[in-house]
C-alpha positions in Angstrom: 105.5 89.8 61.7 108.1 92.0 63.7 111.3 91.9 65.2 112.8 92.8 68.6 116.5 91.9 69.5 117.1 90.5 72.8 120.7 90.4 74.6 121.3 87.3 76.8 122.9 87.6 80.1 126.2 86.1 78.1 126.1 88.8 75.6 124.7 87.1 72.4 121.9 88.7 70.8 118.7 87.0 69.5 116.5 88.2 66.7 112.8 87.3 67.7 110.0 87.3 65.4 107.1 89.2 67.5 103.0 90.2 66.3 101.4 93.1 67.1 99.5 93.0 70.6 101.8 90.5 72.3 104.0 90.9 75.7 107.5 91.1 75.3 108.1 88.6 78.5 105.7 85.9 75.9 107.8 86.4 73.6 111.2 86.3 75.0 110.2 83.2 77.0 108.6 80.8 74.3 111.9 81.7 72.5 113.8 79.9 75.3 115.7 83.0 76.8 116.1 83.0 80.6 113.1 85.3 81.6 111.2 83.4 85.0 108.1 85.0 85.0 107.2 83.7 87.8 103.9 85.8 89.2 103.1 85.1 85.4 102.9 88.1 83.8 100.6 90.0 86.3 103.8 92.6 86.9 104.2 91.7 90.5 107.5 89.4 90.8 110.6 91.2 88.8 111.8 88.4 87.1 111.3 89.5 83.8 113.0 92.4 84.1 115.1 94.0 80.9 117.2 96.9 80.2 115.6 98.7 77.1 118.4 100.3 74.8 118.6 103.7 75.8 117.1 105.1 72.2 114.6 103.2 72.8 113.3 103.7 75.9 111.4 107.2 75.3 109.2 105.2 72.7 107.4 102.8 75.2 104.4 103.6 77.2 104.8 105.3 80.5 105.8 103.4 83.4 103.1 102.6 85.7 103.4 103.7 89.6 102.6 100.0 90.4 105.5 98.2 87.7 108.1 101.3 88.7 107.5 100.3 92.8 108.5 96.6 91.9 111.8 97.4 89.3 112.9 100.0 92.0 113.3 96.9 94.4 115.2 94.9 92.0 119.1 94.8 92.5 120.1 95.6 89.1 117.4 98.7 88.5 118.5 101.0 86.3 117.1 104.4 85.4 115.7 105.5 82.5 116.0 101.5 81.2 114.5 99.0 83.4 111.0 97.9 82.4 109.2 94.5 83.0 108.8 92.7 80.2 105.2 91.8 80.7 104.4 95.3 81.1 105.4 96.5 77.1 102.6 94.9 74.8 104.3 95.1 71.5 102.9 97.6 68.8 104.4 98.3 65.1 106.3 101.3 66.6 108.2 99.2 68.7 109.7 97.4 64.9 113.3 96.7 66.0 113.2 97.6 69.4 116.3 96.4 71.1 116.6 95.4 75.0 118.8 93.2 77.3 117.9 90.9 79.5 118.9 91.8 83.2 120.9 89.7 85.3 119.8 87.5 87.7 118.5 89.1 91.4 
């Protein structure tokens, strides 16, 4: 098992026990964090949208044309840092990886 640490919209960080091949957004949810999902994982809604951690964010796969069209659209889209969580399948590389979970749209 690894770990990713996931900031709540209040600011409280959660350590979260994740496996090798799994979505982030299946992970964050099943742990009870406020992440809707509501298209259910197919990339198409925006409601599991994060922020990565800045020094993290060059270490994850390249954004597709198709997830970047739908985080653009989102009111709290940041550069460089917004993702959607059910885009990022987890791999050993991503050990530690640190994110925060956007506010609400």
């Amino acid at each position: 098992m690894f770990e990713i640490y996931v900031t709540d919209r209040e600011g409280i960080e959660h350590q979260l026990n994740i496996g090798e091949g799994q979505k982030l957004m299946d992970v964050i949810r099943d742990a009870g964090l406020p992440v809707d999902a509501t298209c259910g994982g197919e990339g198409t809604c925006a409601t599991c949208h994060v922020h990565i951690d800045p020094d993290w964010y060059p270490k994850l796969p390249e954004i597709s044309d198709s997830e970047l069209n739908f985080i653009e659209a989102a009111m709290t889209f940041e550069p460089d840092c917004s993702r959607l969580s059910c885009q990022i399948i987890f791999n050993q590389q991503l050990n530690g990886l640190k994110l925060q979970i956007a506010d609400d749209e």
